[in-house]
N, C-alpha and C positions, 0 to 999 in steps of 0.2 A: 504494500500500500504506500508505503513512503516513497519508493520508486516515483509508484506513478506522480506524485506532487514534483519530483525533484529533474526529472526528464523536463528538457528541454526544446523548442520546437523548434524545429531549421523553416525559413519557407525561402522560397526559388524567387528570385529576384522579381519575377511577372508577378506572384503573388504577394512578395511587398509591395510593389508598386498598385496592385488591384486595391489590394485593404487601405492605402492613401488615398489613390482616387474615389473608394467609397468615405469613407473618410472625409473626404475635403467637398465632397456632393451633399453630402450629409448635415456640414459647417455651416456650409451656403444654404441650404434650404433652411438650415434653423436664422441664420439671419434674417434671411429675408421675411419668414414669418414674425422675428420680433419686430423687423422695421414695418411691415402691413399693421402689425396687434398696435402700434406707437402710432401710425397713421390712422386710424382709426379708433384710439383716442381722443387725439390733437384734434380731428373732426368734429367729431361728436361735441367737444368741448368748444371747440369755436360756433358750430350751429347750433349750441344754446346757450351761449354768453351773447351771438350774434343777430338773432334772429329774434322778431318784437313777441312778447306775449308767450314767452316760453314757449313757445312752437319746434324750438330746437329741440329740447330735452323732450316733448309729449311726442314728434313726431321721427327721430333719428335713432330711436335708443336702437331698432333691429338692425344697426351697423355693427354692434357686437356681436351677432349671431353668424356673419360675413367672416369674422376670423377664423373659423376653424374650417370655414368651405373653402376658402383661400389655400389653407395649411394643407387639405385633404387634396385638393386641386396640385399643387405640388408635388406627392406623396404619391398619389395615382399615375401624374407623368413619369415619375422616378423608376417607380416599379413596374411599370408599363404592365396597369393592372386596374379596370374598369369599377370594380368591386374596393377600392381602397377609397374612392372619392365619397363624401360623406351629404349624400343626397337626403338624409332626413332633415339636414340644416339647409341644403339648399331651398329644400321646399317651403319649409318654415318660413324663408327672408322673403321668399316670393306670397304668400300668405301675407306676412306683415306689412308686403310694398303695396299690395292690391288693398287689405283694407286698409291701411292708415292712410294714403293718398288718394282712393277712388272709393271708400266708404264699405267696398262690394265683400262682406265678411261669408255672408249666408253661400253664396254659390260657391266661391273661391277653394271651402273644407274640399274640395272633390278633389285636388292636386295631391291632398295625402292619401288618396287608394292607390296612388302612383308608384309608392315607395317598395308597395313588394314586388309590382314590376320589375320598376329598377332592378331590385336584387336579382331576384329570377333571372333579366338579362343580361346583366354586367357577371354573373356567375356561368353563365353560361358561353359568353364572347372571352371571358378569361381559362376557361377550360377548365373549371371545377364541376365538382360533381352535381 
């Protein structure tokens, strides 16, 4: 048992260089999602410091719910994998754009029957079971 702790692992110079490039893919998409989470902050807080009659803060806040479909959108490019992008949040922002801007709440729910779609076909174009 001690062995195995103590063994050490060689890798081929293509596989060091793979584990950096995933690695430094990895760095950057994590930046880029803090710099989107920090722009969309700075947003939100200028369209309701900016905007008359608190209209910013009643009608912007679903700008938070954009981060993680952002981060998932990245994630799914990366893995080049249909089923990693995070479509219950996409739907939600689209829900929250239709009513908070066009009032249209009541018809609007029917975009979330969509979501086991989604699954169904992003699992099926990615070749799972």
């Amino acid at each position: 048992m001690e062995n195995d702790k103590n063994e050490e692992f060689v890798y081929s110079e293509s596989e060091e260089q793979s584990r950096c490039s995933v690695k430094k893919k990895r760095s950057v998409r994590g930046l880029i999602y803090a710099l989107y989470s920090i722009s969309v902050v700075c947003a939100y807080l200028l369209l309701g410091f900016l905007l008359p009659d608190g209209n910013g803060w009643a009608h912007f806040w679903f700008l938070f719910i954009t981060i993680p479909v952002a981060g998932s959108i990245g994630e799914a490019v990366a893995k080049k994998r249909v089923s990693k992008f995070n479509y219950s949040c996409f739907v939600t922002v689209i829900y929250c754009v239709i009513g908070i801007f066009a009032g249209i709440w009541h018809p609007t729910w029917v975009v979330f029957i969509t979501i086991p779609a989604f699954h169904y076909i992003a699992k099926f174009i990615d070749g799972e079971d």
